[in-house]
C-alpha positions in Angstrom: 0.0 0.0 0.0 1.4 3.5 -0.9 -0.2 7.2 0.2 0.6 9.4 -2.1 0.5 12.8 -1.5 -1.4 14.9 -3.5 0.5 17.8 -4.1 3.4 15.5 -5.6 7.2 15.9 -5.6 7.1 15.9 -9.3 4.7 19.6 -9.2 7.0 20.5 -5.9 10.1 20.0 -7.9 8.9 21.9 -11.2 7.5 24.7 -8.7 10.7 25.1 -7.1 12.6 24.6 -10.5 10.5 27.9 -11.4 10.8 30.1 -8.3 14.2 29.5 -7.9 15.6 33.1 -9.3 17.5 33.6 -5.4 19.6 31.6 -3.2 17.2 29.3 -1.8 17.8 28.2 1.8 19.0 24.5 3.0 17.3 23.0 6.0 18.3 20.3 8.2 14.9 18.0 9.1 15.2 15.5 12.7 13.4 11.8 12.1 12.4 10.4 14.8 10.8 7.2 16.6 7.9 8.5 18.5 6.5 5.1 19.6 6.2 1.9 18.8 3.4 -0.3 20.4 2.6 -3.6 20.5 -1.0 -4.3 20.6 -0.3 -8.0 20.2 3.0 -9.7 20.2 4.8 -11.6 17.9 4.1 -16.1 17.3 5.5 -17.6 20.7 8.7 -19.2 20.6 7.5 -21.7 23.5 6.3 -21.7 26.5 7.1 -18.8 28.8 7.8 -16.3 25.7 5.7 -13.3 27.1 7.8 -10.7 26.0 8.9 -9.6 22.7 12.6 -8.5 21.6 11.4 -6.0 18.2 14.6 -3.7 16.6 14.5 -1.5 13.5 16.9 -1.3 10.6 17.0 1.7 9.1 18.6 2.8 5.4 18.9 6.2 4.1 19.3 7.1 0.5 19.9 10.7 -0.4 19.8 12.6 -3.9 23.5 13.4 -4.0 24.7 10.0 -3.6 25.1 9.4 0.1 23.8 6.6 2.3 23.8 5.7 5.9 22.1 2.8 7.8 22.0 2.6 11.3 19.9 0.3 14.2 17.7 1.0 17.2 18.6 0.2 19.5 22.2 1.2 18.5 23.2 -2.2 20.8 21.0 -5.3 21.3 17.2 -5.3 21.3 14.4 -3.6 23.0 12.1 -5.6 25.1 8.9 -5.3 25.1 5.6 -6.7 26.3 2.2 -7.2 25.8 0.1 -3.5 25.1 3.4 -1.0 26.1 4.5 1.7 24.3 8.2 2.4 23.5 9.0 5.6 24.2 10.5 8.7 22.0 14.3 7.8 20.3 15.8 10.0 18.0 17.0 8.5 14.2 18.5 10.7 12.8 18.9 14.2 11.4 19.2 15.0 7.4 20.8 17.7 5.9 18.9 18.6 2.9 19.9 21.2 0.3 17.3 23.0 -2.2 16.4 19.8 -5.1 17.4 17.1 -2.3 15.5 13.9 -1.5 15.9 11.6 1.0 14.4 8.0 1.0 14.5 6.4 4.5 13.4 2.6 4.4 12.6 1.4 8.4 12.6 -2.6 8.8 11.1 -3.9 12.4 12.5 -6.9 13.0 11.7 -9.6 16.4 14.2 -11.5 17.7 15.0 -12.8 21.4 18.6 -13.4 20.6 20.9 -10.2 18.9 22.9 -11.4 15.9 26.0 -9.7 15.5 25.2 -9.5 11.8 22.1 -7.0 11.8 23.8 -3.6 11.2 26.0 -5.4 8.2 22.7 -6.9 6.8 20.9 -3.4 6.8 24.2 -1.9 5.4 23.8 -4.3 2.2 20.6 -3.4 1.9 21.0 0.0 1.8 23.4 -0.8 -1.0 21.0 -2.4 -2.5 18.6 0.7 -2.7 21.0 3.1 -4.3 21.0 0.6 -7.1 17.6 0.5 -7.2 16.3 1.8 -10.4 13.6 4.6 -9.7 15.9 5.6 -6.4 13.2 7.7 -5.0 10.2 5.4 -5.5 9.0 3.0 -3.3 11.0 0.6 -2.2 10.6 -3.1 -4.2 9.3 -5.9 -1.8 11.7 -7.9 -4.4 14.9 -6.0 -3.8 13.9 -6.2 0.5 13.0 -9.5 1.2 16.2 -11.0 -0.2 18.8 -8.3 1.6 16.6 -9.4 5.0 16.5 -13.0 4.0 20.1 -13.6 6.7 18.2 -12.8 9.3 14.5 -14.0 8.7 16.4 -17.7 7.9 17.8 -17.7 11.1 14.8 -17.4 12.8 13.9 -13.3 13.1 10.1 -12.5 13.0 10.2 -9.6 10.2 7.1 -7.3 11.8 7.3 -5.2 8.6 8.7 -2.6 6.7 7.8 0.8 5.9 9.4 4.1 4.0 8.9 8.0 3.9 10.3 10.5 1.4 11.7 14.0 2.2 12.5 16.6 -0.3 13.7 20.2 -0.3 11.8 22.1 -2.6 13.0 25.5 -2.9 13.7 25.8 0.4 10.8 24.2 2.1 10.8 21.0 3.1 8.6 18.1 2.8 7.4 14.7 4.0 5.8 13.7 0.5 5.1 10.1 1.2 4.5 7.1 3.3 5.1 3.9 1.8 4.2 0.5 3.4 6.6 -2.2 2.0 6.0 -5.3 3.7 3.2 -6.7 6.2 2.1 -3.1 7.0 -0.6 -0.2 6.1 -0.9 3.4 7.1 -2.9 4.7 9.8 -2.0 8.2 10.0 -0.6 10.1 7.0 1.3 13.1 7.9 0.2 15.6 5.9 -4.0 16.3 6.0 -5.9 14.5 3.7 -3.8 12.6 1.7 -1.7 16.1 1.4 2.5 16.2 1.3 3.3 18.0 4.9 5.4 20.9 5.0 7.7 20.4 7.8 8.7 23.4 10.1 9.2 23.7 13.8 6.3 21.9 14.8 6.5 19.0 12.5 4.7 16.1 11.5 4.2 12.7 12.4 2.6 9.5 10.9 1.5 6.1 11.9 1.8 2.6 10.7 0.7 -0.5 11.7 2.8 -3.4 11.2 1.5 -7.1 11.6 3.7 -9.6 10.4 4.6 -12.6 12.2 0.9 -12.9 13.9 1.9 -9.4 16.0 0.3 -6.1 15.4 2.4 -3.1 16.0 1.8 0.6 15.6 4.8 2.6 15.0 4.8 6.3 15.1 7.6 8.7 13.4 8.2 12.5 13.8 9.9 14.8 11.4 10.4 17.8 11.5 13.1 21.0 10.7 14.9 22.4 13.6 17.4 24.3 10.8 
């Protein structure tokens, strides 16, 4: 399932394209993890499995060429249980100039044992997306599945997968889409009705919920500029 915002980052682009007779201004945009809650845990691994052990891989793609993955938590797993609500954790912050994009693909992953494998496994497949074809569109299910396919064949529950887009267009910035991937559909888009959000001091968030592996998880991110 992909929103797509209505006002789209093809229009944004050629607006921008238009206007741009001055020095328009970069921004730097903060992504963050506001919650992520698990309204039903993830298949049992046996008897007295009451907790869950969820981490997210994330990849960043941007315009110019650069990458980055990293993992939360940055060591071993959260734990979880049964109807609790991780709280706030910062992701990262993106420097965008004016004609940037940024793709950020987030994988939650379940597993009671950490592999010391994960962050080279996200790594590749942020490799893998900066050779995808259309960069900037959705992520393929086809190009994910196999770059998580270590760590699912070992055993990790893959909850699911989502992706946003953020672009500078002429010196604002915006959140422009929401993209489910895998196991996954969106509950809260950021920007109203179906609208790309124009971030600024305030922000704006979205929702997801994720329900692979027989759990259902809601997982809420923040953006917004703070430059």
């Amino acid at each position: 399932m992909r929103i797509l915002a209505r006002t789209t980052l093809g229009s944004l682009l050629a607006l921008g394209l238009a206007a741009a007779s001055y020095p328009a201004p970069a921004g730097q945009v903060s992504l963050d993890l506001q919650t992520l809650h698990a309204a039903a845990l993830s298949a049992s691994r046996g008897a007295g499995d009451s907790t869950d052990s969820p981490y997210i891989l994330v990849s960043v793609v941007e315009s110019r060429g650069r990458s980055a993955t990293m993992q939360l938590p940055a060591t071993g797993h959260y734990t979880i249980h049964l109807d609790q609500a991780l709280g706030l954790a910062p992701i990262t912050k993106l420097d965008l100039q004016p004609g940037d994009s940024v793709r950020v693909l987030l994988s939650v992953l379940e597993d009671n044992q950490a592999a010391s494998n994960e962050l080279p496994i996200a790594t590749a497949e942020t490799r893998s997306l900066t050779e995808q074809k259309s960069r900037f569109g959705a992520p393929s299910l086809d190009l994910v599945t196999p770059a998580l396919a270590p760590l699912t064949g070992a055993g990790a529950h893959w909850l699911g997968s989502a992706s946003i887009l953020l672009s500078n267009v002429d010196g604002k910035i915006f959140w422009g889409s929401f993209d489910c991937v895998q196991s996954c559909k969106v509950v809260k888009s950021p920007g109203k009705d179906g609208y790309a959000a124009e971030l600024d001091a305030g922000g704006a968030s979205g929702v997801v919920e994720l329900s692979g592996a027989s759990a259902t998880y809601h997982m809420a991110l923040a953006a917004k500029r703070v430059m």
